[in-house]
C-alpha positions in Angstrom: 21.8 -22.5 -5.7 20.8 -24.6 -2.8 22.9 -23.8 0.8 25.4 -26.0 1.7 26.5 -26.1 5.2 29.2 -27.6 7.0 31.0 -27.7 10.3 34.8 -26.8 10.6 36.8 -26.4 13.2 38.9 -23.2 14.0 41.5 -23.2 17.1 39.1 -25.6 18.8 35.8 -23.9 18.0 33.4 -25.6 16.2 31.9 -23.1 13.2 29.5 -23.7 10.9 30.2 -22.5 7.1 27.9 -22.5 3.8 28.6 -22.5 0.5 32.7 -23.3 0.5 32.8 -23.6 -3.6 30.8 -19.9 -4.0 33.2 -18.0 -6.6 33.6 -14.3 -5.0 36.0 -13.3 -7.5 35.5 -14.6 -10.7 38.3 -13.9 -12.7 40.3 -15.9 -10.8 38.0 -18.7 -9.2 38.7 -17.1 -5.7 36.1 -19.0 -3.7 34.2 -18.3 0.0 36.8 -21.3 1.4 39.6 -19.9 -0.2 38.2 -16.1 1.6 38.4 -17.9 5.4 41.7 -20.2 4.4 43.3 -17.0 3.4 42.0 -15.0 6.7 43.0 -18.2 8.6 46.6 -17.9 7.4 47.1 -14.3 8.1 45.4 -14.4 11.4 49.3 -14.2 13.3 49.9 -10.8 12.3 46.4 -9.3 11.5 45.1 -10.2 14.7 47.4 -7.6 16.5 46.1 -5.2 14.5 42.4 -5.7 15.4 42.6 -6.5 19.0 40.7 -4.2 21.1 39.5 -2.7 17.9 35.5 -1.8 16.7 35.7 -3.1 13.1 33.6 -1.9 10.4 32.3 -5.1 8.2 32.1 -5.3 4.0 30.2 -7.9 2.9 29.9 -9.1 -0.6 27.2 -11.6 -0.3 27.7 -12.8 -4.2 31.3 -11.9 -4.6 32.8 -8.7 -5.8 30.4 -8.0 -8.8 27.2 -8.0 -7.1 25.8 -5.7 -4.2 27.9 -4.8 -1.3 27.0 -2.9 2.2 29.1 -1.8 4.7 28.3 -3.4 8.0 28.9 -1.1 11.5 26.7 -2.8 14.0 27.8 -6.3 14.6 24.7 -9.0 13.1 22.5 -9.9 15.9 22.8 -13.1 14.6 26.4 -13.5 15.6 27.5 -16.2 18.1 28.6 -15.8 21.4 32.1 -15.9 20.9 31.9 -12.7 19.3 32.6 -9.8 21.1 31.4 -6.7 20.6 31.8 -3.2 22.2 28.9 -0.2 22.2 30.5 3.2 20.6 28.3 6.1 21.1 27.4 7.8 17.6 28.6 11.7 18.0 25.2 12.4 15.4 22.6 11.1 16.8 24.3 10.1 20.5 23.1 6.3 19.8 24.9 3.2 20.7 26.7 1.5 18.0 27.6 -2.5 18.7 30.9 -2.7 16.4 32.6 -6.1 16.1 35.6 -7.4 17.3 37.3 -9.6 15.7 39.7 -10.9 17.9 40.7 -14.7 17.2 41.2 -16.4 14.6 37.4 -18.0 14.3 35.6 -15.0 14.6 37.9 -14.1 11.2 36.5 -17.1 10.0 33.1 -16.2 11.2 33.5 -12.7 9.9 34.6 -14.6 6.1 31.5 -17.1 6.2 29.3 -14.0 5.9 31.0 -12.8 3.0 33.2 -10.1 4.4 35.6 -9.4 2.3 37.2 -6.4 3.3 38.2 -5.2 7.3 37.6 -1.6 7.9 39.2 -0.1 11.6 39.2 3.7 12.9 42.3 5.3 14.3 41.2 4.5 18.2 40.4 1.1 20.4 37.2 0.0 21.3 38.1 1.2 24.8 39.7 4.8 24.2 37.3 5.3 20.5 38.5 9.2 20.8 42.4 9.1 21.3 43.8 7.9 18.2 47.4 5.4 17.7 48.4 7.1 14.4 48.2 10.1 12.3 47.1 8.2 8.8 47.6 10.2 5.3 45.7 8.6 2.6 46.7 9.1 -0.7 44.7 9.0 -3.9 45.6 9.1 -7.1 43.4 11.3 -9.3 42.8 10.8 -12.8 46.1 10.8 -15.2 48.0 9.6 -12.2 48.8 6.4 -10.6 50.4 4.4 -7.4 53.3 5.7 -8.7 52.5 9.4 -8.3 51.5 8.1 -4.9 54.7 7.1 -4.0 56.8 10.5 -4.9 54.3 12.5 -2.4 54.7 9.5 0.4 59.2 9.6 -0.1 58.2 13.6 0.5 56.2 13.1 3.7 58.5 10.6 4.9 61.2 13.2 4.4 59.7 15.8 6.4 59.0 13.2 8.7 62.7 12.2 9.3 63.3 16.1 9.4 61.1 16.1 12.5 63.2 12.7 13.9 59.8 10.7 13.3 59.6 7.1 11.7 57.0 7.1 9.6 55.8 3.3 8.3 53.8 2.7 4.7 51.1 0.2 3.3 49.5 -0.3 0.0 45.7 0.6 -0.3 45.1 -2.5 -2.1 43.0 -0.7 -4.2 44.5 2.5 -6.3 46.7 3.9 -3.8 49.1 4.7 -0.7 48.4 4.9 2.9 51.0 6.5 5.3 51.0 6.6 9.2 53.0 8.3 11.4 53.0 5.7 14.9 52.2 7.9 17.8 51.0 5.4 21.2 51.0 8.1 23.4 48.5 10.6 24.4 46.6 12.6 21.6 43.4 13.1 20.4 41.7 13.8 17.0 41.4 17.3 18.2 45.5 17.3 18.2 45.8 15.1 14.7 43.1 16.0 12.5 44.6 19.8 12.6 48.1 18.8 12.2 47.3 16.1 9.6 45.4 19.6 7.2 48.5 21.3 8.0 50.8 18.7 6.5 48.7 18.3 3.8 48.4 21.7 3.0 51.8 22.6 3.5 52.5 19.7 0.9 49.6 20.9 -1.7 50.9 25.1 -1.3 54.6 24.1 -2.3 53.5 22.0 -5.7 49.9 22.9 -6.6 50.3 20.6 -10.2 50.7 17.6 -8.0 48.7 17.5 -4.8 45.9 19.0 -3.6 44.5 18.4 0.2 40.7 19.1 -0.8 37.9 16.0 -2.1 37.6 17.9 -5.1 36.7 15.4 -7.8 37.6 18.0 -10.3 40.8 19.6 -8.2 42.1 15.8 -8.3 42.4 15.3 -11.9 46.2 14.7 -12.4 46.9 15.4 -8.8 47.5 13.2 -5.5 44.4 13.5 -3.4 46.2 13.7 0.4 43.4 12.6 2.5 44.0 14.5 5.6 40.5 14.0 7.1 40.5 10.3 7.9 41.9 11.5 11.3 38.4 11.7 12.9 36.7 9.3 15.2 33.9 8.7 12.9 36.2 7.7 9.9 37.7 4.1 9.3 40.7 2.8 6.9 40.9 -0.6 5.5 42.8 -2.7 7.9 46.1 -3.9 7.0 46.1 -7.2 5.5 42.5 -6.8 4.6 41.8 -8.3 1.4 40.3 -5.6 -1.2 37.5 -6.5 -3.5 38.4 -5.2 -7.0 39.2 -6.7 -10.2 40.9 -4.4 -12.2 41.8 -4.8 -15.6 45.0 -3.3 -15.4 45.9 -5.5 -12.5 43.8 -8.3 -14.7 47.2 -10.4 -15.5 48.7 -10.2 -12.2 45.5 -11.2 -10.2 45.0 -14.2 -12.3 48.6 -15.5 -11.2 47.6 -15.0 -7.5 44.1 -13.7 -6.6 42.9 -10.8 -5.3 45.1 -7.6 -3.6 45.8 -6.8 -0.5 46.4 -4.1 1.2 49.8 -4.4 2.0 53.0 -3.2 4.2 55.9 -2.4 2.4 59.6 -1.3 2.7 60.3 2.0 1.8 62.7 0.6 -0.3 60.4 -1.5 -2.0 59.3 2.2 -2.9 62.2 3.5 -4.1 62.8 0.4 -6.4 59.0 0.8 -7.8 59.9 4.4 -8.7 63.2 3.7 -10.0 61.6 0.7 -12.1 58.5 3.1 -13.0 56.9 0.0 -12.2 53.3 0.5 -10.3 53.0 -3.2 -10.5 55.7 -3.6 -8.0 53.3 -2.0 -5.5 50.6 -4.2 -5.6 50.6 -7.7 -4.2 47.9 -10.5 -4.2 46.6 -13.0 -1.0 49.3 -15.6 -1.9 52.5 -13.4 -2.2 51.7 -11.4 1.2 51.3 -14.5 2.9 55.0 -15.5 1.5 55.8 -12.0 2.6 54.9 -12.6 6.3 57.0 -15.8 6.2 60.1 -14.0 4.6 59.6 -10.7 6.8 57.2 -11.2 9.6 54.8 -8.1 10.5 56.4 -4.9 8.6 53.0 -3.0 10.0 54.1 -3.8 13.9 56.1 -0.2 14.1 52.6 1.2 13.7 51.2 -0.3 17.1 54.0 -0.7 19.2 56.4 2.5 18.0 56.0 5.3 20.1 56.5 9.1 19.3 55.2 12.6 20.3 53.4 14.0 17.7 56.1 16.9 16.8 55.5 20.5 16.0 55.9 21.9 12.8 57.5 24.6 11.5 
């Protein structure tokens, strides 16, 4: 198919785009326009959450059934309005130019290339080793489901109150739950990763049949994987309000009402309900509804960079 480029404008910045009318998702006609009008909507509250931020890119350069790559360094290519910031690699002690995506065109930039999904670490571009949150990641093994995901996140966020910390939840946009525990003051990884094993340890040691804190693709079969180990400088978590690339056909129905998932801040009642209801389905939301949420609710994710707590001892 032959390019076909175009200029648009974005807050007062001209961009050029290609190939608008390229279907990325197929089952439900979602194009490369509808990819930046989407990240172009949400911009007000994602923004926030990338500012100051090295972003991991992943591109889908013919839509979610063909070949993707994550993207660290930024494309040399890039314009000139886009920022980037050098992170040193702790491997190999080389330079990394990350991204950041700071306004609302360089989302649109970011879209035009195909990226689909937004991928952060814990830190800022300016302070890479002294992380905002602890982040639990949970993962629902074989035979289980959001659902399952859901009964070990009401648990954390129990011990959590126990300890007089608020503790704020998002869906993966994918299979699962991600919980975060706002901190904004001064830690490092060396002070999270450890207490973040602990947790999850502590968690797996009290009900063996239902959680275990190791990668274990067998040890996760009918358990809740609780990815402690995303609290490391090197790791990164899809961004909230980062669209997710999967067409499921379990979520086949729903997705063609709406589009793709996102991954999405909810309302820990919205978790009670969806466990109550034994409903998964109430857990996972598409690019129109989210963008009806933010209207309705504004930014449920802002607790996570503006709350600030100690991280507390445990027991």
């Amino acid at each position: 198919m032959a390019s076909t480029k175009q200029t648009i404008t974005v807050a007062n910045r001209k961009l050029e785009v290609s190939n608008l009318d390229k279907v990325f998702y197929p089952a439900t006609g979602f194009t490369k326009g509808d990819l930046i009008d989407y990240y172009r909507a949400i911009s007000g509250v994602l923004l926030p959450h990338l500012k100051g931020r090295p972003v991991t890119l992943k591109r889908y350069p013919d839509g979610v059934e063909g070949f993707s790559f994550y993207e660290k360094s930024c494309p040399e290519h890039r314009p000139p309005f886009i920022k980037t910031v050098a992170i040193r690699r702790n491997r190999d002690g080389k330079d990394v130019n990350y991204c950041q995506l700071n306004t609302e065109s360089a989302l649109a930039w970011a879209a035009n290339l195909a990226n689909l999904e937004l991928h952060v670490a814990m830190g800022s571009a300016r302070a890479p080793h002294k992380p905002h949150s602890v982040v639990f990641d949970l993962d629902p093994g074989e035979g289980t489901s959001v659902l399952e995901c859901a009964e070990v996140a009401v648990r954390l966020r129990r011990l959590f109150s126990e300890l007089e910390r608020e503790s704020v939840v998002k869906t993966s946009g994918s299979k699962g739950l991600q919980l975060y525990l706002p901190l904004n003051t001064k830690v490092t990884y060396e002070d999270t990763r450890p207490w973040a094993k602990a947790v999850a340890t502590r968690f797996e040691a009290a009900t063996p049949d239902a959680i275990v804190s190791k990668p274990s693709k067998e040890a996760r079969q009918g358990r809740v994987f609780i990815d402690w180990s995303q609290n490391h400088p090197a790791k990164t978590t899809v961004c909230v309000y980062s669209l997710r690339a999967v067409e499921r056909s379990s979520r086949r129905s729903r997705m063609e009402k709406g589009g793709p998932t996102v991954s999405t801040p909810v309302t820990w009642d919205e978790i009670e309900s969806a466990l109550d209801a034994g409903d998964p389905e109430r857990l996972v939301f598409t690019h129109d509804e989210v963008l009806k949420r933010v209207e309705a609710y504004g930014d449920l994710f802002e607790p996570v960079r503006a709350l600030k707590q100690r991280l507390p001892k445990l027991d």
